[in-house]
N, C-alpha and C positions, 0 to 999 in steps of 0.2 A: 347360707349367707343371706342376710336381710337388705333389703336394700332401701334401707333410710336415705335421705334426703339429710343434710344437717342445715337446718336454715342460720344463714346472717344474720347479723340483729340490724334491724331497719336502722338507716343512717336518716337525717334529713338533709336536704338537699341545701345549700347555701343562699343566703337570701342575695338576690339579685337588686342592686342599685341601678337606678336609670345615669346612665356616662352620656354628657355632651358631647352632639357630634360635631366631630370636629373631621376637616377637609385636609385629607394631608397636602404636603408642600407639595409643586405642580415638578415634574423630573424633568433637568433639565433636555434640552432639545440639542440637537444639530443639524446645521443645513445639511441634507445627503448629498449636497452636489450635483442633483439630478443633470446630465450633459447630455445633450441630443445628438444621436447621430451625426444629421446633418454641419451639426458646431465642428465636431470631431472633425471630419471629412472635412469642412474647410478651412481648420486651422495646417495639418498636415498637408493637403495641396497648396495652401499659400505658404508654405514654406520650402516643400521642394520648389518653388515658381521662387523661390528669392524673394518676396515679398515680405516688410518690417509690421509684423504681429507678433503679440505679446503675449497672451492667454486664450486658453479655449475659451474661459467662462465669457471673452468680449464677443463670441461670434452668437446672432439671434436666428434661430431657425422659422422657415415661414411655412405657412400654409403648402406653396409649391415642392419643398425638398429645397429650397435654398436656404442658404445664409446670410448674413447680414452683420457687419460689425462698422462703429461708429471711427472716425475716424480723426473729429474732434474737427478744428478747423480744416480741415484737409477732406473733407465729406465722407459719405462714406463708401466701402468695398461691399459686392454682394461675389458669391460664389452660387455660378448654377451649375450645378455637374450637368456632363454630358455635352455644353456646349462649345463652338469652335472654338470659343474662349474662355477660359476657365471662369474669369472675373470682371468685373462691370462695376468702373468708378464714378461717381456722383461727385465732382470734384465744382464748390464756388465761384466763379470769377472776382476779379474786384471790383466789376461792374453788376452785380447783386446774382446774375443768369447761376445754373449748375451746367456745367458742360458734362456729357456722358462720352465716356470713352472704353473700348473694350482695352483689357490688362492680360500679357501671358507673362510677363516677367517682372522682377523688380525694376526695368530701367524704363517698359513701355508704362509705370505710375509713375516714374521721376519725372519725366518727359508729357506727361498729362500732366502733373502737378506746377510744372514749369509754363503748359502752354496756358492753363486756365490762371497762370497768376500775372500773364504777359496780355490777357483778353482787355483790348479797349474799346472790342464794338458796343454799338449801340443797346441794351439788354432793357428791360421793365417788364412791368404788368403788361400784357396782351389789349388790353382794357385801354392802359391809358395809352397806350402807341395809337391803337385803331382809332383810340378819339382825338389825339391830336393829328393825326394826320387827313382825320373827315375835315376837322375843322381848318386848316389850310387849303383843303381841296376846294369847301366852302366855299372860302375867303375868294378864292382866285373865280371859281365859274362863276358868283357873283358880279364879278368888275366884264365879266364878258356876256355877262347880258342884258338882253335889251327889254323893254314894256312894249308887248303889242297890243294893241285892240281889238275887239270882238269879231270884228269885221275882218283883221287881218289873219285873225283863226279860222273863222271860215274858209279863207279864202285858201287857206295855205291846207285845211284837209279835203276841201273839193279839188285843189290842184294832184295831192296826193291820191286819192281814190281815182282820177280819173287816167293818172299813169301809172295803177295797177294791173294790167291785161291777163292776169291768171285766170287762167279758166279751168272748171272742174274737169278730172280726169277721168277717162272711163276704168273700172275694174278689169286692170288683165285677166283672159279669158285663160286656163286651164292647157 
């Protein structure tokens, strides 16, 4: 037996065109829904608590392991697990202040939400209470004092030093 080879007859190869490139269309996406723990866990502890929430995706997880959902005018609810109390409301007054109150059930927010819409104390910027209230203080130690003289300064810290009788104390001894 011989062992030829039988060759193919040389083909040529296709001539290649240069094709523009072209970017296919981009696929579309979907949000995955990413939900954090934390949202989880406080959407189902404020609902056992009777609490009116609506979706997990409203609750925002923090730095701490808390939550946070908005509460629109009614401020907002935070959940910190582990504490004596479950939830912690940020609730407006009508007088501009946020009253903070702890939450274990649906009725201790109803009853928050009632006290901070019945709030008619005094509330503001820290700012301007501190400065209006220098300035009445002002106003009034003003009308109660008097111009002294040079002389009557002297006279009234030479009076002073001279009814000082403290005398230095000796270091108790060991």
């Amino acid at each position: 037996m011989s062992r030829t080879k039988t060759r193919r007859p040389r083909t040529t190869r296709p001539e290649l065109h240069p094709v523009p490139a072209t970017t296919p269309a981009p696929l579309p996406t979907r949000d995955h829904g990413f939900i954090a723990e934390a949202a989880i866990r406080a959407y189902y502890v404020a609902r056992l608590h009777g609490l009116p929430v609506e979706r997990i995706r409203d609750w925002t997880p923090t730095a701490g392991g808390e939550a946070t959902t908005s509460r629109g005018p009614y401020g907002t609810l935070t959940h910190t697990p582990g504490a004596g109390h479950p939830f912690q409301a940020n609730i407006p007054c009508a007088t501009g202040a946020a009253h903070t109150y702890p939450i274990r059930h649906g009725g201790d927010l109803r009853a928050a939400e009632q006290h901070a819409a019945a709030c008619t104390s005094r509330h503001g910027a820290p700012t301007v209470l501190h400065l209006t209230d220098g300035l009445h203080r002002a106003t009034a130690s003003a009308a109660d004092t008097q111009k002294l003289s040079a002389a009557d300064i002297a006279d009234g810290l030479t009076a002073r030093a001279a009814a000082d009788n403290d005398q230095p104390k000796e270091h108790p001894q060991p």
